[in-house]
C-alpha positions in Angstrom: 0.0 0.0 0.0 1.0 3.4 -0.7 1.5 5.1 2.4 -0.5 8.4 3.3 0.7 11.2 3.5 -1.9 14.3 4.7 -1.9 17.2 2.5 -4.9 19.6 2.2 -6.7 19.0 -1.1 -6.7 22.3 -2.9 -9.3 22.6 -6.2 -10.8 26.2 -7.0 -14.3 24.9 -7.8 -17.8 25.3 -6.9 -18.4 21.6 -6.0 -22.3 22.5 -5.4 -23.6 22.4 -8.9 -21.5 18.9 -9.4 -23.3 17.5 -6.6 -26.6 18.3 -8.3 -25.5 15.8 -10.7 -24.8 12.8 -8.3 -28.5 11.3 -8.4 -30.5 8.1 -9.4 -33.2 5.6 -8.1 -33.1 5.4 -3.5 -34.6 1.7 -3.1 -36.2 1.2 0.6 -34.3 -2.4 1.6 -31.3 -2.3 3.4 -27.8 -2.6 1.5 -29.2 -1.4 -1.6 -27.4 2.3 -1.5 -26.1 3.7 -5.0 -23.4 5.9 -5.6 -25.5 9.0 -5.8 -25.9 8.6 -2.0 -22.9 7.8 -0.5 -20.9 10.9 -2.8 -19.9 13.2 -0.4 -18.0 16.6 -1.3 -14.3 16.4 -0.9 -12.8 18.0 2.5 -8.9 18.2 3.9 -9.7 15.8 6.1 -11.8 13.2 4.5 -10.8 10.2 5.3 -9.3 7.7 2.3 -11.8 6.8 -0.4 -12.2 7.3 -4.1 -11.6 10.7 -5.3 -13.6 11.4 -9.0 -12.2 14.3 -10.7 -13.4 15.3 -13.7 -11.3 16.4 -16.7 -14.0 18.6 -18.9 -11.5 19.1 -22.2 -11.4 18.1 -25.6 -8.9 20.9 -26.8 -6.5 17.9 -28.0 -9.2 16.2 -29.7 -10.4 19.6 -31.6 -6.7 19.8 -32.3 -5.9 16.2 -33.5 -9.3 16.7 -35.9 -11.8 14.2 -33.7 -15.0 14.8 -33.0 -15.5 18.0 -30.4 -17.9 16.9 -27.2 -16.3 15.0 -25.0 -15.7 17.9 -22.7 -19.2 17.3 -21.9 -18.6 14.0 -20.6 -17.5 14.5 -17.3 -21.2 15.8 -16.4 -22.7 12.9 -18.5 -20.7 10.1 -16.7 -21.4 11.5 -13.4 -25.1 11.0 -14.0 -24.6 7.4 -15.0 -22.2 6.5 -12.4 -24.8 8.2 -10.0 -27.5 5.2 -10.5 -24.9 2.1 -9.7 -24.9 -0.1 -7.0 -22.3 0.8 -4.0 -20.5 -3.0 -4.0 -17.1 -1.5 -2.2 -16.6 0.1 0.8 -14.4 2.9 0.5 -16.3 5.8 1.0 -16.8 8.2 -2.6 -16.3 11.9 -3.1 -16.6 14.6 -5.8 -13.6 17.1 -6.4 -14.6 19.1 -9.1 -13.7 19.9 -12.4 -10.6 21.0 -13.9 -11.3 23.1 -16.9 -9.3 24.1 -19.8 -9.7 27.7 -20.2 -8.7 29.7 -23.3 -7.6 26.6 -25.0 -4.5 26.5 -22.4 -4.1 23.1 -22.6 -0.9 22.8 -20.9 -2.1 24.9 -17.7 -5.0 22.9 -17.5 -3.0 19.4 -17.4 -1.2 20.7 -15.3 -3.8 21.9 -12.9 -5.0 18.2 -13.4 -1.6 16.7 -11.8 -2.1 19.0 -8.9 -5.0 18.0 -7.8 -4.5 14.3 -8.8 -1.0 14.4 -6.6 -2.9 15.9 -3.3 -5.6 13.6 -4.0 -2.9 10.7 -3.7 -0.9 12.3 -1.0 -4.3 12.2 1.4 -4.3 8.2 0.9 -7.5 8.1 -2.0 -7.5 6.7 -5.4 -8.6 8.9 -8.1 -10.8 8.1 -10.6 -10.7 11.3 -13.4 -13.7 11.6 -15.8 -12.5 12.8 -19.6 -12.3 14.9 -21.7 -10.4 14.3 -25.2 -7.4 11.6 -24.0 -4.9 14.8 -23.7 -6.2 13.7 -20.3 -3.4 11.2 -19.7 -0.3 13.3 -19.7 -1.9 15.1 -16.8 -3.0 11.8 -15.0 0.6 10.5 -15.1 1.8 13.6 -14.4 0.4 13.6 -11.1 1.0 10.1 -10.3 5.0 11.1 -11.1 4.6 14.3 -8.9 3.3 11.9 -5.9 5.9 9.6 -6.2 8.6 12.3 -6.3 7.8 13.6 -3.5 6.7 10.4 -1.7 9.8 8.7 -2.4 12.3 11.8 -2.8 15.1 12.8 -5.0 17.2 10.6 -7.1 14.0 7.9 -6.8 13.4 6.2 -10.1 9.6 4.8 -9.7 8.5 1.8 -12.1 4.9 3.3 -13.7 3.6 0.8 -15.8 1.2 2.4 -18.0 -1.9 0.2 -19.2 -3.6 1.7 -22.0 -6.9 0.1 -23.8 -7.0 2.2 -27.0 -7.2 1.5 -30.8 -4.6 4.4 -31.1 -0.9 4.9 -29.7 -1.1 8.2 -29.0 2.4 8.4 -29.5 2.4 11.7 -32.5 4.8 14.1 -31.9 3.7 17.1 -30.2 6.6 19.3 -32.0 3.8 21.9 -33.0 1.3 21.1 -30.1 0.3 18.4 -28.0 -2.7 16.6 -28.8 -5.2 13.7 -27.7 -2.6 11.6 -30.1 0.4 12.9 -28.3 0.4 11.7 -24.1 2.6 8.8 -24.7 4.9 9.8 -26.6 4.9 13.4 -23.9 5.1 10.7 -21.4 8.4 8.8 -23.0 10.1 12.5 -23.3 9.4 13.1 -19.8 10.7 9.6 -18.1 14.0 9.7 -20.4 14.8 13.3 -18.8 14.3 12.3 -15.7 16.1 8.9 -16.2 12.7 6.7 -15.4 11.7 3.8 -17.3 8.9 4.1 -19.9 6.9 1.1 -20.0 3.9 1.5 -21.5 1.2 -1.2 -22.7 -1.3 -0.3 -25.1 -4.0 -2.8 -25.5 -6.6 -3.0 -28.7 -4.6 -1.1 -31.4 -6.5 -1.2 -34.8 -3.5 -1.2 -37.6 -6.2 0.2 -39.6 -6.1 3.4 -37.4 -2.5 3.7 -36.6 0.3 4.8 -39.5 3.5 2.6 -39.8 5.6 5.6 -38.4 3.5 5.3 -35.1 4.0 1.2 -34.8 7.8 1.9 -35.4 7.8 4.7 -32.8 6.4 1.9 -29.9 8.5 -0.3 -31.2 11.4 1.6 -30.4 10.0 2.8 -27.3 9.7 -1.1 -26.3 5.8 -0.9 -25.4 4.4 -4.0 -25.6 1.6 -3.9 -28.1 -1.6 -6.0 -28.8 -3.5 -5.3 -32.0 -7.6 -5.4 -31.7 -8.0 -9.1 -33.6 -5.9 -10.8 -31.2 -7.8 -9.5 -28.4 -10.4 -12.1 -28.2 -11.7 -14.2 -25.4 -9.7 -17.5 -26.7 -6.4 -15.5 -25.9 -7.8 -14.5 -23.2 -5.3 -17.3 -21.1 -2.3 -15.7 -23.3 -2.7 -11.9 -23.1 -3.2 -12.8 -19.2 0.1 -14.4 -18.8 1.6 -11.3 -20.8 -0.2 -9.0 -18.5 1.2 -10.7 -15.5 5.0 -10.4 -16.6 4.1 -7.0 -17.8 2.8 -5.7 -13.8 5.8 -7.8 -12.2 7.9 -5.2 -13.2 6.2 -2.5 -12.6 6.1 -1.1 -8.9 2.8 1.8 -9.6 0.1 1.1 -12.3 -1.7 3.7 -14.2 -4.7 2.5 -15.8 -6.1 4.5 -18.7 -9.3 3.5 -20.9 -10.0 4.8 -24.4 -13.2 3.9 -24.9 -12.8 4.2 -28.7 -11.5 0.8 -27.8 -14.6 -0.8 -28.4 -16.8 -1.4 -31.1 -19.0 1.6 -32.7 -22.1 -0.7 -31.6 -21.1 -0.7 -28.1 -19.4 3.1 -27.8 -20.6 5.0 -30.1 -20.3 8.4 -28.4 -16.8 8.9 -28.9 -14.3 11.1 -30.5 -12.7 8.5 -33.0 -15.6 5.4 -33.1 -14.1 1.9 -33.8 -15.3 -0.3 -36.7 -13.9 -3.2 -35.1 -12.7 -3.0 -31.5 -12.8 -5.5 -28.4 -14.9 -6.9 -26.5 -16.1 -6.3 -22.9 -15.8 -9.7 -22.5 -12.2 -9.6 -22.8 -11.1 -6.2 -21.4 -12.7 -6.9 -18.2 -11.4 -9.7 -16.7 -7.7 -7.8 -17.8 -9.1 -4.7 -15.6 -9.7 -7.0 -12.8 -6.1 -8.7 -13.0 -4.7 -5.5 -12.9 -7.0 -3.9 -10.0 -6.1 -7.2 -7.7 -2.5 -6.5 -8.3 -2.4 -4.2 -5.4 -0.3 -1.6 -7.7 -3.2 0.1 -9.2 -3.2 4.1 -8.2 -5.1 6.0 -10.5 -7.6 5.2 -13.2 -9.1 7.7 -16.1 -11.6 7.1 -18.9 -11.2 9.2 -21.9 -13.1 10.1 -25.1 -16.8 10.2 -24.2 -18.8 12.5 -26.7 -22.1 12.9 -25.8 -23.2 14.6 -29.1 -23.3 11.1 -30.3 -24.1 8.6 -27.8 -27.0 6.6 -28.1 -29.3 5.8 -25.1 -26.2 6.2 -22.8 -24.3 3.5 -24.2 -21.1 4.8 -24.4 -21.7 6.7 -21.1 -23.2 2.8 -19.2 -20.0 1.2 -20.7 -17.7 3.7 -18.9 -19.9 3.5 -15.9 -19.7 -0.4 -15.5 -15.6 -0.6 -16.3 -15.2 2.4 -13.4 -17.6 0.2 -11.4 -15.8 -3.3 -11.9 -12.1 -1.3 -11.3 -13.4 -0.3 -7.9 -14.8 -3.2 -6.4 -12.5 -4.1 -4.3 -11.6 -0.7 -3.1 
């Protein structure tokens, strides 16, 4: 376990209208609570829990030429995730948002690593709610800000970064970072300060990703697993891989594209996926990876509500936060 470290939380947001969004059915038997009652507003002294932060950008979608809307989704998802069953006991609270303002992409990732370290350093696990998947190089930000400080200078922390996505996102951000560019922002960052990249990415679509982009992750080592050999017959396989792949990791940061999946199951994204995996497959990877005991920080990326359908998009996201946090 991570040890906790008390640091007062420190987000310039009114929570109240946020709250407003946290509600769903109240059934009258006992043990039958949802999320949208148990949320509580986040205080310097809460006591550990699950920290949702919400990430209401698509800035690096507009500017990698996806489909604008998913800054939207933070508010969406909160009102899906409001309705589920409470099957963990960790007590829930809401942050807030972090906004990107005048297209400041930068300050607003940054602003995002802030809040995710103090969120850490008070002992809770965030959970942040995208926004485009520029999302990413703030989470890990944080997580490398926490673990700078938790384990001090000269530390060199083994991230293992777990990404389900049909894309890399490893473009170079030469001319401006993106939601194509995190990973590759990510790689820059660990070689300055002498860390070790190692980054999985889960469900790419060769159909989706140029041949400069598969060289790149070749060269940056990540281990790779293309969308039609993610199926529930190698399910016994990618496991094994998965396992090697946490043992050397010390810290796990789990990120979740959900352009990952099939069009007919997400359609409300930036990028949708002609193809994709299945649930059936990515779940019982998410649980392997949150009984590790190394999991620290979890964010879902790319819901567009413009497009979504009934929710779909928005219920998918719901149930793979919900089956990451059951155990917490």
């Amino acid at each position: 376990m991570v040890k906790r470290q008390h640091k007062a939380i420190s987000v310039s947001v009114d929570r109240g209208p946020l709250m407003n969004l946290w509600r769903g059915r109240i059934d009258a038997e006992p043990n039958s609570e949802r999320w949208h009652q148990v949320v509580q507003p986040l205080q310097a002294d809460s006591e550990p829990g699950i920290a949702v932060i919400g990430f209401a950008s698509d800035v690096g979608v507009k500017r990698n030429q996806g489909r604008i809307g998913a800054q939207e989704g933070p508010e969406v998802l909160r009102k899906v995730l409001g309705n589920l069953p409470v099957h963990h006991a960790s007590p829930v609270y809401e942050v807030g948002d972090v906004e990107c303002l005048n297209e400041d992409l930068d300050s607003a990732q940054r602003r995002l690593a802030h809040t995710i370290a103090c969120t850490l350093q008070n002992g809770h696990f965030p959970i942040v709610l995208g926004g485009g998947h520029e999302v990413a190089f703030g989470s890990w930000l944080g997580l490398a800000q926490f673990l700078s400080d938790m384990e001090g200078p000269g530390a060199t922390p083994r991230i293992g970064i777990i990404n389900f996505d049909a894309h890399f996102d490893l473009r170079s951000f030469d001319v401006q970072a993106s939601s194509g560019t995190p990973f590759l922002q990510i790689a820059t960052q660990c070689k300055e300060h002498g860390w070790p990249f190692q980054y999985a990415c889960l469900g790419v679509s060769r159909a989706a990703n140029t041949r400069a982009l598969f060289e790149r992750a070749a060269d940056l080592n990540v281990w790779v697993r293309e969308d039609h050999v993610m199926t529930v017959t190698q399910l016994p396989e990618i496991t094994q891989q998965l396992d090697a792949f946490m043992a050397n990791c010390d810290h796990l940061y789990l990120t979740i594209d959900l352009d990952a999946f099939p069009a007919s199951v997400a359609p409300g994204v930036s990028a949708p996926a002609p193809r994709g995996i299945g649930l059936d497959v990515v779940e019982p990877l998410i649980g392997r990876i949150r009984d590790s005991g190394k999991l620290r920080l979890l964010d879902v990326a790319e819901l567009n509500p413009h497009f979504d359908v009934d929710y779909h998009t928005a219920r998918v996201a719901a149930r793979l936060i919900h089956w990451a946090t059951l155990n917490q």
